[in-house]
C-alpha positions as CSV (number, residue, x, y, z in Angstrom):
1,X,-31.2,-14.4,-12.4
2,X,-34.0,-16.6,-14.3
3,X,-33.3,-19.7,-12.8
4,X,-33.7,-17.5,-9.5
5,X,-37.4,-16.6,-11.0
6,X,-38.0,-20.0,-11.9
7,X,-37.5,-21.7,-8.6
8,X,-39.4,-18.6,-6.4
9,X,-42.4,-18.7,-8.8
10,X,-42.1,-22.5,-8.9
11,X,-41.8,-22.1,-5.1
12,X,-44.8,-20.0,-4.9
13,X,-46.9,-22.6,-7.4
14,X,-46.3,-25.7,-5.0
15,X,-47.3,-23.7,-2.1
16,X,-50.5,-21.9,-3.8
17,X,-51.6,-25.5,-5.0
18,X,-51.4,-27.4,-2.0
19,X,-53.6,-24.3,-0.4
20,X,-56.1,-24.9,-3.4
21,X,-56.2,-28.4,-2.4
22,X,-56.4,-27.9,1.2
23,X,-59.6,-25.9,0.4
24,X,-61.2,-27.8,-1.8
25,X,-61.0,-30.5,0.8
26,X,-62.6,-28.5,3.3
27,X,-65.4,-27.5,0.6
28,X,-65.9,-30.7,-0.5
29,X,-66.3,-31.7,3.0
30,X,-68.6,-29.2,4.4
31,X,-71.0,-29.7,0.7
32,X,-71.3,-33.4,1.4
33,X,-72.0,-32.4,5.4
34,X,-74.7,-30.0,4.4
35,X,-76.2,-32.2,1.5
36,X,-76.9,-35.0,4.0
37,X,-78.5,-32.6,6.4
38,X,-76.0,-33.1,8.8
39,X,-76.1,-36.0,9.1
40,X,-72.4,-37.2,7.8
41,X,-69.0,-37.5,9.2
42,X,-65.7,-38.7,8.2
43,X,-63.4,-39.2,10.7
44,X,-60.5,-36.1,11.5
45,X,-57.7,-38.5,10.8
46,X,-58.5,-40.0,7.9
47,X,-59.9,-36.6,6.2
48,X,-56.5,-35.1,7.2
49,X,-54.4,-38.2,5.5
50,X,-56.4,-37.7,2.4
51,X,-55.5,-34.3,2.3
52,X,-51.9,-35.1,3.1
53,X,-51.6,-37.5,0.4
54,X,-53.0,-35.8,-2.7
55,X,-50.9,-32.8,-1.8
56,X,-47.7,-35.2,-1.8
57,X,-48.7,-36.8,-4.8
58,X,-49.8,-33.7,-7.0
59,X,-46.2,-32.2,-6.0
60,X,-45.0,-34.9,-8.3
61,X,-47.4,-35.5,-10.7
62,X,-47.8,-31.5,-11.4
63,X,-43.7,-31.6,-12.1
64,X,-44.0,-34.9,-14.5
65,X,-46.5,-32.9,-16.6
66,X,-44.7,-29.7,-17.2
67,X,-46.1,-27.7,-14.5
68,X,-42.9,-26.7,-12.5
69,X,-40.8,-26.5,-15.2
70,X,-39.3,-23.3,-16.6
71,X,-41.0,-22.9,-19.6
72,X,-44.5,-20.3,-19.3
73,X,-47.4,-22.6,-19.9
74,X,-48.2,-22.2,-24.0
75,X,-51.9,-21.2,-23.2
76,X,-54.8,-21.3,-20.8
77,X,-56.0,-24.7,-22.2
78,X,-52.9,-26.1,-22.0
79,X,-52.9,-25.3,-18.5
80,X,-56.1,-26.8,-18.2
81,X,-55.3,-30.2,-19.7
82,X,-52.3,-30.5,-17.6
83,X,-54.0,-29.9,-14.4
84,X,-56.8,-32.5,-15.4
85,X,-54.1,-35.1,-16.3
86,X,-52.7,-34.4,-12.6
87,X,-55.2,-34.6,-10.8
88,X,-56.8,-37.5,-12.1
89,X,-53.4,-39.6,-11.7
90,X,-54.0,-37.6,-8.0
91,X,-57.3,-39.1,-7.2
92,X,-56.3,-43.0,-8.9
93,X,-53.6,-43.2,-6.5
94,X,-55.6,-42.1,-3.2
95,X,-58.6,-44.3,-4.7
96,X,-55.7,-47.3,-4.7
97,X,-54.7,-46.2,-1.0
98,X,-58.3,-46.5,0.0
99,X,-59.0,-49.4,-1.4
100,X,-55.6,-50.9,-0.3
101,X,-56.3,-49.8,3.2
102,X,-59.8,-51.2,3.2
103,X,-61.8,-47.5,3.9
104,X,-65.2,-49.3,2.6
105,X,-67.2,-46.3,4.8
106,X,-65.1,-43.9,2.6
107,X,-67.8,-41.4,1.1
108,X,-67.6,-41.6,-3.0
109,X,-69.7,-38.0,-2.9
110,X,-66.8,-36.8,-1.2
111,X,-64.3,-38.1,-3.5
112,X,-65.7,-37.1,-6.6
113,X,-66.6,-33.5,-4.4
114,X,-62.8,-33.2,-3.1
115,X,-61.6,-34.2,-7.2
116,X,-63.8,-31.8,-8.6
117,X,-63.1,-28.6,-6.5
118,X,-58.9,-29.8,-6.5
119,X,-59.3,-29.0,-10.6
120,X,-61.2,-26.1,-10.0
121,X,-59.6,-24.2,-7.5
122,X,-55.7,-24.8,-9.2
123,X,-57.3,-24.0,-12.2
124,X,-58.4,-20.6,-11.1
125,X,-55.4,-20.2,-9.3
126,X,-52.9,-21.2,-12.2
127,X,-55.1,-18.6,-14.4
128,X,-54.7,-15.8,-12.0
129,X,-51.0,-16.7,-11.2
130,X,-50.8,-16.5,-15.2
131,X,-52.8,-13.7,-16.1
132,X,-50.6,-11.4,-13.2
133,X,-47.4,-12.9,-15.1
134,X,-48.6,-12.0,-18.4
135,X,-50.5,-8.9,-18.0
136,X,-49.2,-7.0,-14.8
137,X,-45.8,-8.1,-14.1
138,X,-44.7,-7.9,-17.4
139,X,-45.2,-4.3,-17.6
140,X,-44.4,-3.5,-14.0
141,X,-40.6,-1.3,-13.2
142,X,-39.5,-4.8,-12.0
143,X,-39.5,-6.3,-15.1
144,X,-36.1,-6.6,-16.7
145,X,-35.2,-4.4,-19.6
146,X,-32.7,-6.5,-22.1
147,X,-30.7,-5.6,-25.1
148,X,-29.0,-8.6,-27.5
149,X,-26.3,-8.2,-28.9
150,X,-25.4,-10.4,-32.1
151,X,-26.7,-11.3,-35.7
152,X,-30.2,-12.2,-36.8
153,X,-29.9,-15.3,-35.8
154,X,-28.8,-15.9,-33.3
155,X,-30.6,-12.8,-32.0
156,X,-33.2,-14.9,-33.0
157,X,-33.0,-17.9,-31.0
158,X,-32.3,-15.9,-27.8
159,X,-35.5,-13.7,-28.1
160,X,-37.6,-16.8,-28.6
161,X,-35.8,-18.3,-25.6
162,X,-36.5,-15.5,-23.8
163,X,-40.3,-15.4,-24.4
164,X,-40.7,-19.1,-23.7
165,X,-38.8,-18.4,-20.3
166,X,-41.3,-18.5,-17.3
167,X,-40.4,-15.1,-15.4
168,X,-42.1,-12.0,-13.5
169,X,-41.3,-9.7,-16.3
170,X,-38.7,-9.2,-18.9
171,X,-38.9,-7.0,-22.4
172,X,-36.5,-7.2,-24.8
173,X,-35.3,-3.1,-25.8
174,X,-33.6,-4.3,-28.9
175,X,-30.7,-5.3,-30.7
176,X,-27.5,-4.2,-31.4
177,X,-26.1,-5.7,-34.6
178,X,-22.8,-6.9,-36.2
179,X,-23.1,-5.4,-39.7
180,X,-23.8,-1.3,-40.6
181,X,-26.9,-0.4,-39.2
182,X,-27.9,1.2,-42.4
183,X,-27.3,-3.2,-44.3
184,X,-30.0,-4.0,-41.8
185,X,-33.7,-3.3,-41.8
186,X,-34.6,-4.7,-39.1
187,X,-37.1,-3.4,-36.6
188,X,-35.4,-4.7,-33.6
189,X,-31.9,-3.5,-34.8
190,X,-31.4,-0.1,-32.6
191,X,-27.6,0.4,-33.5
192,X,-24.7,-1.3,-33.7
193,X,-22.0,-3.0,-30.9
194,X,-19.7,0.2,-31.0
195,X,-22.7,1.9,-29.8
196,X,-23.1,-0.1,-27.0
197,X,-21.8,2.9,-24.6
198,X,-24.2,5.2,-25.8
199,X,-27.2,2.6,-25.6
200,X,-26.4,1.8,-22.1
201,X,-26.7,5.2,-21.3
202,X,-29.9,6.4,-23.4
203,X,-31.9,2.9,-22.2
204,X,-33.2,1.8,-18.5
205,X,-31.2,-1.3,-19.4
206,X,-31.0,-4.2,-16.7
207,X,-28.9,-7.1,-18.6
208,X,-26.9,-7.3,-21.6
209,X,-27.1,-10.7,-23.5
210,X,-24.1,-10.9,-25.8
211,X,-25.3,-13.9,-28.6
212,X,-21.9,-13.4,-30.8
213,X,-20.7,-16.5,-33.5
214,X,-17.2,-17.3,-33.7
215,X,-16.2,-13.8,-34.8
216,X,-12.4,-13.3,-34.0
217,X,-12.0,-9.8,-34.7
218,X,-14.6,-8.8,-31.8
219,X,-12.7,-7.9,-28.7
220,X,-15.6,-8.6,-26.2
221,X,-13.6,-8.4,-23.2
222,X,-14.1,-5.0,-23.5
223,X,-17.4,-4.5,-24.1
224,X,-18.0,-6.9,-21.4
225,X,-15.7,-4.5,-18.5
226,X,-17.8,-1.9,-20.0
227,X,-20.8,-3.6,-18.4
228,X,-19.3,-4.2,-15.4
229,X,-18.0,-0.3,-15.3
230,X,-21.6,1.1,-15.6
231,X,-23.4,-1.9,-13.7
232,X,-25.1,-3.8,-16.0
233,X,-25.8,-7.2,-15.9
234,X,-24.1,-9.3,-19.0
235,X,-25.2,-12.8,-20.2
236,X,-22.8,-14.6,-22.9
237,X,-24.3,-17.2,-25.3
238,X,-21.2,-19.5,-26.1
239,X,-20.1,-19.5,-29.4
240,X,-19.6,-23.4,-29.6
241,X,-23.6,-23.4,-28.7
242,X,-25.8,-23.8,-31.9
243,X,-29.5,-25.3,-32.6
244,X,-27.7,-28.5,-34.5
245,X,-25.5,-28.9,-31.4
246,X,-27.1,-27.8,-28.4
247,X,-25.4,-30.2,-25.5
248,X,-23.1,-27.0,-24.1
249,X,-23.8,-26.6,-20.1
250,X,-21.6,-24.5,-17.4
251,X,-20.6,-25.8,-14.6
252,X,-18.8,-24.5,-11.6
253,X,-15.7,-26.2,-9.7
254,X,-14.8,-25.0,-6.7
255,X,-15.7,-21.2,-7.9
256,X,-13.8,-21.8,-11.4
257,X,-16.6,-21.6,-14.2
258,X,-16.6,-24.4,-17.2
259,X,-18.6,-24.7,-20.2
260,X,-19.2,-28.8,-21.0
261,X,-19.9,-30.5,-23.5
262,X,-22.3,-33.4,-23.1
263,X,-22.4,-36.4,-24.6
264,X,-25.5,-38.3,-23.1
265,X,-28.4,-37.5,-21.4
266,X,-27.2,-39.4,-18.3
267,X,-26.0,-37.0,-15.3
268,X,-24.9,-38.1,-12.4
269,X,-28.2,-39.0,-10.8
270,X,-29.2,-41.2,-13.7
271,X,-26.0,-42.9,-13.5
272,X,-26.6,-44.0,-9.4
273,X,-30.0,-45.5,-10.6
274,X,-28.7,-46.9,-13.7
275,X,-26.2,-48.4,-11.1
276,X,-28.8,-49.3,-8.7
277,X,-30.4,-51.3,-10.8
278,X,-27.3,-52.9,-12.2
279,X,-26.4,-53.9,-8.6
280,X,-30.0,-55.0,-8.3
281,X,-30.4,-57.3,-11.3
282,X,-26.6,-58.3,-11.3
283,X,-27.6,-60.1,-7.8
284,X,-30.7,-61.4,-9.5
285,X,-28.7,-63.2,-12.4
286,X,-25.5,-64.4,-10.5
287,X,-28.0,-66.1,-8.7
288,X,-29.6,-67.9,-11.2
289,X,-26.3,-68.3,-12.8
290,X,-24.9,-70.4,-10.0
291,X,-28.2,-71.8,-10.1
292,X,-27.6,-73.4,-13.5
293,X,-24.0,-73.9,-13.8
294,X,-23.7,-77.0,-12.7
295,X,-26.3,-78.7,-14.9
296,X,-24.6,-76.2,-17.7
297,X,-21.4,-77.4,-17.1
298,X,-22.1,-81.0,-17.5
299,X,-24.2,-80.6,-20.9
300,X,-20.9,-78.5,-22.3
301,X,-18.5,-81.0,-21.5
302,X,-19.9,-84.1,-22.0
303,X,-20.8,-82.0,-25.5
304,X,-17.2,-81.0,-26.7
305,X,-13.6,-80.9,-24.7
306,X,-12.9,-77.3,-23.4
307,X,-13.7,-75.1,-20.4
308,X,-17.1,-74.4,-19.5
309,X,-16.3,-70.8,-19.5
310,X,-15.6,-68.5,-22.6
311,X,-12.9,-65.8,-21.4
312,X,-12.2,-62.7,-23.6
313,X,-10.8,-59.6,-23.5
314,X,-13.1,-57.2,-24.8
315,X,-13.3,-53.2,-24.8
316,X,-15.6,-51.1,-22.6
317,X,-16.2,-47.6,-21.6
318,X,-14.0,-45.4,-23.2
319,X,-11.4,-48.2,-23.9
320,X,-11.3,-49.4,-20.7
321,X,-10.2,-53.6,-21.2
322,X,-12.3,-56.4,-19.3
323,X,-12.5,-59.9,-19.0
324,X,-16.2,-61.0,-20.8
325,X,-17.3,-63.9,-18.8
326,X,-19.7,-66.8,-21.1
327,X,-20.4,-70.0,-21.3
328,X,-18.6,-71.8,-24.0
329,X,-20.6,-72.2,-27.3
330,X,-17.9,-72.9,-29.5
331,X,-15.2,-75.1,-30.0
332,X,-11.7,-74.8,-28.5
333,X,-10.1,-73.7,-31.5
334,X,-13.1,-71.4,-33.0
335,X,-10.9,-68.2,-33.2
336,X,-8.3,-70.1,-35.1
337,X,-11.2,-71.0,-37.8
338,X,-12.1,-67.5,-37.9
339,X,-10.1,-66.2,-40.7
340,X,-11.4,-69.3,-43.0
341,X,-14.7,-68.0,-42.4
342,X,-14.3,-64.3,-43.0
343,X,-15.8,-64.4,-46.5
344,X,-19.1,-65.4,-45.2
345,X,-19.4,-62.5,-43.0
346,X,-23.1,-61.4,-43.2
347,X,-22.1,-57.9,-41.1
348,X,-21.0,-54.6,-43.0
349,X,-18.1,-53.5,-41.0
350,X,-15.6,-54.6,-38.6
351,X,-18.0,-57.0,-37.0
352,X,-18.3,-60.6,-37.5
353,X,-21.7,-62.8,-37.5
354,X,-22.4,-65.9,-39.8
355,X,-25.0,-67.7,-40.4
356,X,-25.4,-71.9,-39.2
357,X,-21.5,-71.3,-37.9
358,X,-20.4,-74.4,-37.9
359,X,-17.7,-73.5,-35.1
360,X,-20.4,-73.8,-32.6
361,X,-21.5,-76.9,-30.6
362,X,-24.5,-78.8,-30.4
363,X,-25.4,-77.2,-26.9
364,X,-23.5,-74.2,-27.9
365,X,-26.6,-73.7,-29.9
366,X,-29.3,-74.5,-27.8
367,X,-27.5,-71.7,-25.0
368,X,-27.4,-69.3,-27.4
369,X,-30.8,-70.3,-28.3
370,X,-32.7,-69.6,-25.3
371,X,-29.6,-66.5,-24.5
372,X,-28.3,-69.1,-21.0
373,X,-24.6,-68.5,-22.7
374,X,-25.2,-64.8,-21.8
375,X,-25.6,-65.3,-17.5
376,X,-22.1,-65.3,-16.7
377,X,-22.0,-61.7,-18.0
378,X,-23.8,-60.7,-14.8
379,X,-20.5,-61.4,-12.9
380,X,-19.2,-58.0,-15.4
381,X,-22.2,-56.3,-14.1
382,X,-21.5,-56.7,-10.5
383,X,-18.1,-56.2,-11.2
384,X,-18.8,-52.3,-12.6
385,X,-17.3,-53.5,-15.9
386,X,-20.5,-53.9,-17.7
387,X,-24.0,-53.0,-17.4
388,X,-27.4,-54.3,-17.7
389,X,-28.6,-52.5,-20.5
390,X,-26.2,-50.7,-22.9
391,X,-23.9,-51.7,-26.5
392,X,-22.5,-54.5,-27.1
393,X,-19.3,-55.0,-25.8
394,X,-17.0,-55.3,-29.2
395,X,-13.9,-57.1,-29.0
396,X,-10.1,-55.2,-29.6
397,X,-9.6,-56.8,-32.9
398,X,-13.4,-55.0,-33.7
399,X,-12.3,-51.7,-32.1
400,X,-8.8,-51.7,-34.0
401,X,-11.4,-51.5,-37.7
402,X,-13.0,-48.3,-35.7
403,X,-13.7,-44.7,-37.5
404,X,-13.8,-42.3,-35.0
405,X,-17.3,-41.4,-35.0
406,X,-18.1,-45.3,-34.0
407,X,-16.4,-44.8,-30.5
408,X,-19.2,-42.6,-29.3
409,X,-20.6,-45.6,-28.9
410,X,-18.4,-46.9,-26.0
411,X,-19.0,-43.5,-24.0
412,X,-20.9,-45.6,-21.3
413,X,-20.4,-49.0,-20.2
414,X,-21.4,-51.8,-22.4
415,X,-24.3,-53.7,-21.7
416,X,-26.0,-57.5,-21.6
417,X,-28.8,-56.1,-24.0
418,X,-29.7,-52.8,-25.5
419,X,-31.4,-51.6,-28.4
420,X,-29.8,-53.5,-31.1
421,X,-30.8,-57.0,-29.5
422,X,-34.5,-56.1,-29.0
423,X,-34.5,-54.6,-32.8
424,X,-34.3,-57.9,-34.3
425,X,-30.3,-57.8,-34.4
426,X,-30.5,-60.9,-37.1
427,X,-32.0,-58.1,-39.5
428,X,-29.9,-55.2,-38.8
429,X,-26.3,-56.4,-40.7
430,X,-25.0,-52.9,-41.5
431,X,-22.4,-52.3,-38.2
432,X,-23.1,-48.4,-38.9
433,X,-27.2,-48.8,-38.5
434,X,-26.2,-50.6,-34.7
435,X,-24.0,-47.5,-33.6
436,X,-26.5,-45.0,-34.8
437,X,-29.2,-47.4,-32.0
438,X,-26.2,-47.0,-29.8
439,X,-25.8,-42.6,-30.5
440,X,-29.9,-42.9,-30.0
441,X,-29.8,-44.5,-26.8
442,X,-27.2,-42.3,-25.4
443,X,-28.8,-39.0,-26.8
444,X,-32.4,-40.2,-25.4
445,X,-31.9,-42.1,-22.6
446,X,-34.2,-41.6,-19.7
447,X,-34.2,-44.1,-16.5
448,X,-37.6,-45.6,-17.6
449,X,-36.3,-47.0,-20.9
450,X,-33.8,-48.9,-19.8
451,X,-36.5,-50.8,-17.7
452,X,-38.7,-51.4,-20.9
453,X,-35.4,-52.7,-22.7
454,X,-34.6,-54.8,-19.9
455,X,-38.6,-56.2,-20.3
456,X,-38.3,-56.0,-24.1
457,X,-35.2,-58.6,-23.7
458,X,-37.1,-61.1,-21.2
459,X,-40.2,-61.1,-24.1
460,X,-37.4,-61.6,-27.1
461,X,-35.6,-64.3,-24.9
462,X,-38.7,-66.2,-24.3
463,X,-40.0,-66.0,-27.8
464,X,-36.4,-67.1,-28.9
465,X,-36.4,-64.3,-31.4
466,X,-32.9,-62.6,-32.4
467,X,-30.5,-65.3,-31.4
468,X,-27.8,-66.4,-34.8
């Protein structure tokens, strides 16, 4: 029911602001007509195209800045500085498309004019929509009369949930508690779950939100067909949901409800543009791989007997086992001289790194150098079995020395770079500070930062910063 609300007042907002716009175009048109005396025009076309756009384009920016979301606005200024930030983001992009189109006759009065009256009318507009939200439909018979129904705290956290909620009205009644009534001293407390019949009965109660722990003995089955029986609208907060673990979403399949428990940020949208851009640079970097590899190829062999490609199993999403594609910076029998080296491990955990390893080559060092070793990896990105950005992909003899906790880090596919390599990876040696950057990532990502890592990488690769 309040994600109904949210998308018709939302609904209502996009409409109401493209009218504001629309006006102020038509205000700002006929002030700079009448300051001229008459005497200027802009052609029907273009005024109507200018219109067109800065609708478009405030439909978007308004949503980036909070202004279609389902939170209330926090207070009139806020409103204010949101709108501001809009619109002028509005007006730079139809100042680019005039520019960019070469409109050299394009009045500025009438820009600055058609800006200026865009603020104010949303402005006045978002205020009225806000005061009738606040002040009048908040205390009309449509608003929605609640009762909770759990302890303090989480009582708590579902009444300040509720008041950040954008709606047409909702009031919470009270809150039935968990404990004796006469323990409690609450103000909000109005009796206890056993008197949920009674309380049904004596209130004009629309909804029923049910915010219980893990409390076993509570049979709320029956409290819930009580609802049902009377007509009552009931809302459960799951007991696995808490403020230190919040990623708990439902889902329906089909008709059959599910309660999930995220992970990562990364939905299924953000995983086709992640993918997108994997298919997009993989292309880019096979390309310049085949480019290279025959110039590549010659330097490694004439350099030390072997194959010009490094092949290795190595563990990816969730387990999943892979081929890693590299060029060969090592000698032929570099795993073998492994063990000897083990004591001069400079990682902390089941990783292994040394420094001036004297299993690699001569132009085994200058590819890892300038990161050319690493271009074969794009054929694992095109493949699906890697991705541009993401962890590193560890081998099985690394994921064998695993705790549990470190295999979060393999809940999406590994990647070329990520946020270890642009950290300065030759200063981070403790293997538990890279899977915390890995558990950041996942719990933060958004599509825009995987572009700044993949930029971050280019600047680190050219600077020839990072590379053991």
């Amino acid at each position: 029911m309040f994600q109904q609300q949210v998308q018709i007042i939302n609904n209502i907002l996009m409409i109401l602001d493209a009218l504001s716009i629309l006006i102020a175009g038509y205000v700002a048109y006929l002030l700079r007509h009448f300051l001229s005396g008459g005497r200027w025009e802009i052609e029907t076309n273009l005024f109507l195209l200018s219109i067109a756009l800065v609708i478009i384009v405030n439909n978007y920016i308004m949503g980036q800045v909070g202004l279609y979301s389902d939170r209330r606005p926090s207070s009139y200024f806020h409103i204010i500085i949101s709108v501001f930030k809009a619109i002028v983001a509005d007006f730079l992009i139809l100042g680019a498309a005039i520019f960019m189109f070469k409109k050299m006759h394009y009045s500025r009065a009438f820009f600055i004019y058609f800006a200026l009256f865009s603020f104010i009318f949303i402005v006045i507009e978002r205020f009225l929509v806000q005061m009738y939200l606040d002040k009048i439909a908040h205390n009309r018979l449509h608003a929605r009369n609640l009762i909770l129904v759990g302890d303090e705290k989480r009582g708590k956290i579902v009444a300040e949930a509720l008041e950040k909620q954008l709606s047409w009205g909702h009031k919470v009644l009270g809150r039935l508690t968990l404990e004796d009534v006469n323990s409690s001293s609450k103000k909000d407390v109005i009796g206890k779950l056993e008197d949920l019949p009674q309380v049904l009965i004596k209130y004009p109660v629309d909804e029923v939100v049910f915010a219980i722990g893990g409390q076993r003995n509570i049979k709320l089955a029956k409290y819930l067909d009580l609802c049902r029986k009377i007509g009552v609208e009931a809302r459960i907060l799951p007991a696995l949901w808490s403020p230190e673990s919040p990623a708990v979403h439902a889902e329906t399949i089909q008709g059959v409800p599910f309660l999930t428990i995220k992970v990562s940020q990364i939905d299924a949208t953000g995983l086709l543009y992640k993918r997108i851009l994997d298919i997009v640079g993989g292309l880019i970097g096979t390309f310049l791989f085949l480019l290279m590899y025959p110039f590549v190829a010659i330097a490694i062999k004439l350099d030390s007997p072997g194959p010009v490609l490094f092949k290795q199993k190595r563990v990816g999403q969730h387990g999943r086992i892979f081929t890693l594609y590299k060029f060969r910076t090592m000698y032929v029998d570099a795993e073998k001289r492994k063990k000897e080296l083990m004591a001069q491990n400079i990682m902390k955990g089941p990783m292994f790194k040394i420094e001036n390893d004297p299993r690699i080559t001569r132009v085994g060092r200058f590819l890892r150098k300038t990161s050319l070793d690493e271009f074969p990896q794009f054929i694992n990105v095109l493949k699906g079995e890697m991705s541009l950005v993401g962890t590193r992909p560890p081998t099985l003899e690394e994921v064998e020395k695993y705790e549990l906790w470190h295999w979060r880090r393999l809940t999406l596919k590994p990647g070329i770079t990520g946020l270890w390599q642009i950290s300065g990876r030759n200063k981070i040696t403790d293997f538990d500070k890279i899977v915390e950057l890995d558990c950041k990532y996942l719990e933060n990502w958004k599509f825009r930062d995987d572009i700044k890592i993949i930029l971050k990488t280019i600047l680190v690769v050219l600077k020839r910063k990072g590379a053991l």
